[in-house]
VOGU-3710 file (C-alpha; in Angstrom, 3 decimals, decimal comma):
1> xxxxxxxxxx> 43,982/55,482/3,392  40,982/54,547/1,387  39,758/50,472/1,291  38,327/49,627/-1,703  35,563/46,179/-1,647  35,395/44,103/-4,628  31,878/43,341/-6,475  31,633/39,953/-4,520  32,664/40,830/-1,634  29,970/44,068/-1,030
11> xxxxxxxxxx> 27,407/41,276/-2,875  28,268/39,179/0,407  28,240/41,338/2,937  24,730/43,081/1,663  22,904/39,791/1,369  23,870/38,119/4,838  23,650/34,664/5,262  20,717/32,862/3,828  17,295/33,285/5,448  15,713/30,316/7,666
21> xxxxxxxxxx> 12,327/30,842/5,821  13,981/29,968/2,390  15,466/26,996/3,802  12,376/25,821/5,068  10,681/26,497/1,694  13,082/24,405/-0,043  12,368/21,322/2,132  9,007/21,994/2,081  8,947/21,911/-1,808  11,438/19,361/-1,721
31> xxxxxxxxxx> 9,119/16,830/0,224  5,910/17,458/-1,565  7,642/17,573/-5,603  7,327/13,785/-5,825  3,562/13,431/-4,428  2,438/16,534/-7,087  4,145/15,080/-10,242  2,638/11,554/-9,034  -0,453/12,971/-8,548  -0,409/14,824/-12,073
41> xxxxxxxxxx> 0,641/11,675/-14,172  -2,453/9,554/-12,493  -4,758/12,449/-13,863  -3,027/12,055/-16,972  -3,317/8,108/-16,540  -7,372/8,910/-15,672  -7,879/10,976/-19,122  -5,370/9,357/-21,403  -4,634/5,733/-21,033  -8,892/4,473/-21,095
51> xxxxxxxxxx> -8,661/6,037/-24,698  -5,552/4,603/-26,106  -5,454/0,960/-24,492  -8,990/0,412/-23,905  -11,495/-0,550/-20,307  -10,330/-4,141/-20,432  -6,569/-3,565/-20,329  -7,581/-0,329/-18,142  -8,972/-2,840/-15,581  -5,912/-4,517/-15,627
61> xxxxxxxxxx> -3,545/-1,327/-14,941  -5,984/-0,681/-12,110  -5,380/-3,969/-10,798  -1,537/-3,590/-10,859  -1,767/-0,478/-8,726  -3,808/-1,782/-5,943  -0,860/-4,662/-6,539  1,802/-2,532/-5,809  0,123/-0,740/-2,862  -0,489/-4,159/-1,320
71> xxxxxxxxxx> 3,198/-5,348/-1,726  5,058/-1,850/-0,926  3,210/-2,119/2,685  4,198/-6,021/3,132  7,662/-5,075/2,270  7,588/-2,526/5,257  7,189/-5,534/7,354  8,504/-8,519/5,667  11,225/-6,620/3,572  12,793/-3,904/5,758
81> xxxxxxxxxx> 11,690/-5,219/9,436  12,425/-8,571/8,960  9,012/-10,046/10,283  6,947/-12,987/8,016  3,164/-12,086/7,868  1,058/-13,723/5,602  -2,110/-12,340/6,259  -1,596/-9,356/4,347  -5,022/-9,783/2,598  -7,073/-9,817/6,055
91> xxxxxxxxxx> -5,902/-6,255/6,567  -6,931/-5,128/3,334  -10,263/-6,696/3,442  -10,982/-5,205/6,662  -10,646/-2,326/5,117  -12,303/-2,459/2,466  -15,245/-3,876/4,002  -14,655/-0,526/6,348  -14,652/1,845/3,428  -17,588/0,017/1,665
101> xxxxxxxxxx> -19,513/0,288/4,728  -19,046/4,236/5,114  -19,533/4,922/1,541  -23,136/2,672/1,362  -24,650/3,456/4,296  -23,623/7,165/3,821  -24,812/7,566/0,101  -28,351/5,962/1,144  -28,631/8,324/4,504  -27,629/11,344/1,904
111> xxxxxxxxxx> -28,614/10,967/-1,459  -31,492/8,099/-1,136  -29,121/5,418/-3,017  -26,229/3,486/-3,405  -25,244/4,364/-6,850  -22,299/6,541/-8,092  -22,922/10,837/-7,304  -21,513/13,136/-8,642  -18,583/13,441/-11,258  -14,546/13,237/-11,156
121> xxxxxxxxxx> -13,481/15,300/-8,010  -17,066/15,484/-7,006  -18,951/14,763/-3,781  -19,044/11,254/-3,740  -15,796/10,633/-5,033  -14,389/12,775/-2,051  -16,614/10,669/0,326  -15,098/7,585/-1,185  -10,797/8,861/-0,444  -11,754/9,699/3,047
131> xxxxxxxxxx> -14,079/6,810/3,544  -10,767/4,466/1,676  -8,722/6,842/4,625  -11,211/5,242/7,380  -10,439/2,165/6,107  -6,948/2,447/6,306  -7,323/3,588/9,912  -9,340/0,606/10,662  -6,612/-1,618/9,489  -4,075/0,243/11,311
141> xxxxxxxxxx> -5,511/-0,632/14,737  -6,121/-4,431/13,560  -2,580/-4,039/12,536  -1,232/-2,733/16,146  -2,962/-5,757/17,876  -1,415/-8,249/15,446  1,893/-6,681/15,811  1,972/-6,941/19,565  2,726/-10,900/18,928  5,689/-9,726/17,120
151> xxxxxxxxxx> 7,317/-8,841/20,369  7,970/-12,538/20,899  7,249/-14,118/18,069  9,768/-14,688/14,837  9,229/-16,694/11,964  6,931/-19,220/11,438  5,506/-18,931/14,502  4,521/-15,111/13,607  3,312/-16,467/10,332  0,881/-18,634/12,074
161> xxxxxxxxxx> -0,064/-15,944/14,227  -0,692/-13,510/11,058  -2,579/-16,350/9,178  -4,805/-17,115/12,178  -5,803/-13,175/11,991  -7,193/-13,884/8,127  -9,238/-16,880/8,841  -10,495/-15,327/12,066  -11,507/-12,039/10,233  -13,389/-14,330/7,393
171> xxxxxxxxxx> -15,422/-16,435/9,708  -16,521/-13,071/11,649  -17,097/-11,612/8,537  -19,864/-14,347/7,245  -21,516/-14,065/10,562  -22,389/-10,653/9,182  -25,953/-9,312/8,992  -28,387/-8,884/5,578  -27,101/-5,705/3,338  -30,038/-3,052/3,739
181> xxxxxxxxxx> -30,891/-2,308/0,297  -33,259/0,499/0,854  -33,014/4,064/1,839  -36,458/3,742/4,324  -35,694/0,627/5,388  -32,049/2,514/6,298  -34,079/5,085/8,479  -36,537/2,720/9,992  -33,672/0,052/11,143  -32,915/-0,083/14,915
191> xxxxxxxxxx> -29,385/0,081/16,610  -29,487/-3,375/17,048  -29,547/-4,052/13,108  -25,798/-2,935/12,806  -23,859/-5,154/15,595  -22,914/-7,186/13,763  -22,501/-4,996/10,533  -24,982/-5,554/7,904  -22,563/-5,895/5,113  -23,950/-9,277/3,256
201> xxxxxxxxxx> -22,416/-12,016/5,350  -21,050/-15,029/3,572  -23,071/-13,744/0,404  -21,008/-10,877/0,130  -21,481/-6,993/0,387  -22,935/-5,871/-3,498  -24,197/-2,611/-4,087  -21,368/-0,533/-3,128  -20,754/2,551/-4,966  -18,261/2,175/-7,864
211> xxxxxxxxxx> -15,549/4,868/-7,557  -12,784/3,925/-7,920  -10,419/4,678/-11,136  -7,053/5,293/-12,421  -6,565/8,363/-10,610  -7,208/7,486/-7,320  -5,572/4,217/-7,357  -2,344/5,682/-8,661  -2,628/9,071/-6,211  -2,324/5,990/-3,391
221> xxxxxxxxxx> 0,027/4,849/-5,043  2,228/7,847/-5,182  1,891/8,439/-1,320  2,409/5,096/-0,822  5,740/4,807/-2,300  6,378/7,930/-1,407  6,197/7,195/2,364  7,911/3,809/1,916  10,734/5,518/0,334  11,140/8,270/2,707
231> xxxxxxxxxx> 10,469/5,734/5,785  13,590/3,558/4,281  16,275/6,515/4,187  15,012/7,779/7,864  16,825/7,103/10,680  13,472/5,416/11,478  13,958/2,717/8,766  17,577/2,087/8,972  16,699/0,708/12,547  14,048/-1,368/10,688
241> xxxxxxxxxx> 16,787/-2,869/8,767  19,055/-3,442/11,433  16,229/-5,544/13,524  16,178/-7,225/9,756  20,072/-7,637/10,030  20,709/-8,618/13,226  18,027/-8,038/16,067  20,194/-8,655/19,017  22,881/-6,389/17,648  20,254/-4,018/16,954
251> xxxxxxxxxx> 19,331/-4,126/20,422  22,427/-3,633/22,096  22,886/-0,473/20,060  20,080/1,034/21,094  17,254/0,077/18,834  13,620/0,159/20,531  12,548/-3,122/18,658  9,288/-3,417/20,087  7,890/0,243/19,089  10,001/-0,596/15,804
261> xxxxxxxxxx> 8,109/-3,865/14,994  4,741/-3,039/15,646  4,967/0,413/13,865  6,059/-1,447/10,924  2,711/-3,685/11,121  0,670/-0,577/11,833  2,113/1,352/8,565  1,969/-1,545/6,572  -1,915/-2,230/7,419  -2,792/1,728/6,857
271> xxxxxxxxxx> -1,667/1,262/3,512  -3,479/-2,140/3,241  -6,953/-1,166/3,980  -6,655/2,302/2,328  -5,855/-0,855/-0,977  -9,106/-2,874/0,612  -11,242/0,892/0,040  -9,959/1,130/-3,348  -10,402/-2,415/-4,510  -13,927/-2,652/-2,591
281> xxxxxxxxxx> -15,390/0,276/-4,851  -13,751/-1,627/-8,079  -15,956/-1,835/-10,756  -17,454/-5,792/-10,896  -15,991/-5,976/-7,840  -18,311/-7,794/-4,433  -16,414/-7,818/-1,303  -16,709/-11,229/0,025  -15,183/-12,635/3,703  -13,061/-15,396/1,498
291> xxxxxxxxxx> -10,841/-12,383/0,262  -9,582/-12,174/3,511  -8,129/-15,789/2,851  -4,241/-17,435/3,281  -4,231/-17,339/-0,803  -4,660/-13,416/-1,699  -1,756/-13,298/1,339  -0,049/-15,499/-0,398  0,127/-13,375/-3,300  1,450/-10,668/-2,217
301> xxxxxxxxxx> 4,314/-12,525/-0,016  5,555/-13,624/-3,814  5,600/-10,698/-5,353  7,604/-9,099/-2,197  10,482/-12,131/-2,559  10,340/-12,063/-6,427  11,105/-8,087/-5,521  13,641/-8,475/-3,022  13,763/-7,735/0,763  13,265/-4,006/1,312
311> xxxxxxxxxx> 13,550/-3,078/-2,296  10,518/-0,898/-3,277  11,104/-0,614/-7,004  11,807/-4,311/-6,765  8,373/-5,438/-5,413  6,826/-2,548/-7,498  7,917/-4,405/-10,797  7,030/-7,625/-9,268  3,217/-6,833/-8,767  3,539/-5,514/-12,286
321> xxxxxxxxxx> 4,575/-8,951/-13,883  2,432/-10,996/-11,081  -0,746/-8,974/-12,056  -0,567/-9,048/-15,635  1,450/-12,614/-16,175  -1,701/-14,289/-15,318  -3,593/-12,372/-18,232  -1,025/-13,193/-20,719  -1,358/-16,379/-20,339  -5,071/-16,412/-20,725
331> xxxxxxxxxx> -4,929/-18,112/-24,290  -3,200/-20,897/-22,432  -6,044/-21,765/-20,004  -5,103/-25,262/-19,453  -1,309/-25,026/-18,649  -1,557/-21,457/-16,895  -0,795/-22,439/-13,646  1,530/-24,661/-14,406  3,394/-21,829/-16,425  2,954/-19,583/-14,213
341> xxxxxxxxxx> 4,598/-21,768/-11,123  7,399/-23,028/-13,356  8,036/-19,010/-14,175  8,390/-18,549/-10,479  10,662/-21,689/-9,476  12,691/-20,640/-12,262  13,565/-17,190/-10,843  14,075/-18,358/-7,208  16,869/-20,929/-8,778  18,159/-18,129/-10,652
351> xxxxxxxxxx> 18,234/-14,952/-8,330  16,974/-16,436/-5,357  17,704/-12,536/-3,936  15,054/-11,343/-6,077  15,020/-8,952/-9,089  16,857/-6,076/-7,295  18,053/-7,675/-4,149  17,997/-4,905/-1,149  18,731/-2,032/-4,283  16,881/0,096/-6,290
361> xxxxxxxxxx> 16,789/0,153/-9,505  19,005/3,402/-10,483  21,279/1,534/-8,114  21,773/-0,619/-10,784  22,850/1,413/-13,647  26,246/1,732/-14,725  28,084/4,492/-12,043  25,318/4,906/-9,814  26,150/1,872/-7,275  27,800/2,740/-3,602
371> xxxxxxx> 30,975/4,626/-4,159  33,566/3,037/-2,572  36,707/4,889/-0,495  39,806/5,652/-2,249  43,055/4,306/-0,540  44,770/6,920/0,556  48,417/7,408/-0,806
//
């Protein structure tokens, strides 16, 4: 008796299941997709937009990124965890006092000055990401001994402890030594010169190296959001959001709340000083200890509410309209600020949830909202 196989069948049979390796490949390229096309449209951003929109508006994109950076990482903490820190902005300056310090003092040791070397993707500019890294790092340890208050702390109280962390930081930093300005001077100082930090004091730290552009701010960018997002669909973040929800609950089910709170701080400073690196090496930029101040904080806690808690696109487009509203009402000089606060009081009276709530913004579209179960017949 002769069995005969059909095409599919033999197809099956020959070609086994599928291989590990493939399936490994396929997450692999599925995870790092998003951070190459971001990476490719901020090279586009770097060699197209300067041409067709000009430096001055340029400037102003720029801006918006570091913007978004700085309110993705507060929504971390004040979005998905729950928590209230407004001292945001002392995280980022540390930082970027951090980064400025490594790129100065390094491009005097190397190259004899402070200025600019090399091209796009050259030395210097590669000195600058890992020096804006450094920064980041920097934060990140600030940002684990802040979070240990969270532990016991909710609220306003935390807020207090938070804002206490930005005026401390920017009394330090104007009891700061003199910026060397000269590459002998550099090699002749003594060990002693650099505790505290010669990085300008109340003055300021000028002279640092100008690096950054459109293509590094928006290649943060991309890995910020790109982390962010990933960290909110984790099982990682969705305890984050139950500490937001209901921490005792959270608790009870399991939920380590203290490693889960001061992670949050941690990740949202790494991404805050890696914003101070790129903002300190902003052209017409001079890091001074007031930018460590309640009212850069401040800032950013609007644009995550005007965003809505845990919502990354939200607080994305927010830092997009809080960075450039201010410039479009330049021609307005004298009633700015008062347009500009009646703006906001307006949209906490009408969506007092934000602009996307806790969704995203394709979770908004017509179709693409939670599906909801079908009675059953």
């Amino acid at each position: 008796m002769t069995v005969t196989h059909s095409a599919p069948e033999i197809a099956t049979s020959q070609s086994g299941p599928p291989s590990p390796r493939a399936g490994r490949r396929t997450s692999v390229w599925s995870g790092l997709w998003p951070l190459a096309v971001g990476i490719a449209l901020a090279a586009v951003l770097h060699f197209v937009l300067p041409r067709l929109i000009g430096q001055y508006y340029s400037r102003i994109v720029m801006d918006i990124g570091i913007a978004m950076i700085m309110a993705v990482s507060l929504n971390i903490v004040n979005g998905m965890t729950g928590q209230f820190s407004i001292g945001h902005a002392g995280f980022m300056t540390l930082g970027g006092y951090a980064a400025a310090l490594l790129t100065y003092y390094g491009s005097l040791s190397i190259w004899g000055t402070s200025l600019r070397h090399g091209g796009f993707l050259g030395v210097g500019e590669w000195m600058f990401a890992v020096s804006c890294l450094v920064g980041g790092l920097v934060a990140a340890g600030a940002g684990y001994v802040v979070g240990l208050p969270s532990l016991r702390l909710r609220g306003d109280y935390l807020a207090i402890v938070t804002l206490g962390f930005g005026e401390i930081l920017r009394v330090v930093l104007q009891q700061t030594g003199k910026v060397i300005d000269d590459a002998e001077a550099l090699k002749a100082a003594k060990w002693s010169q650099f505790f505290p930090p010669p990085v300008g004091g109340a003055v300021g730290f000028d002279g640092v190296p100008k690096y950054t552009d459109l293509f590094w701010v928006y290649t943060f960018v991309t890995i910020t959001v790109v982390v962010a997002y990933r960290l909110k669909h984790s099982s990682l973040g969705r305890a984050m959001i139950s500490i937001r929800e209901d921490e005792i609950a959270s608790q009870a089910m399991g939920v380590n709340i203290a490693r889960n709170k001061v992670l949050a701080f941690v990740l949202a400073a790494f991404f805050a000083g890696a914003a101070g690196g790129l903002f300190a090496h902003e052209a017409g930029v001079i890091l001074s200890p007031k930018d460590a101040g309640f009212q850069r904080s401040f800032d950013y806690v609007i644009m995550t509410v005007l965003g809505g808690r845990g919502s990354i696109t939200g607080v994305m487009l927010a830092a997009v309209i809080l960075t450039a509203l201010p410039e479009m009402l330049r021609d307005f000089e004298q009633y700015r600020l008062i347009m500009y606060a009646l703006l906001l009081i307006i949209m906490m009276l009408v969506r007092p949830q934000g602009l996307f709530g806790i969704h995203e913004v394709w979770q908004l579209w017509p179709g693409r909202g939670p599906r909801t179960a079908k009675k059953k017949t």
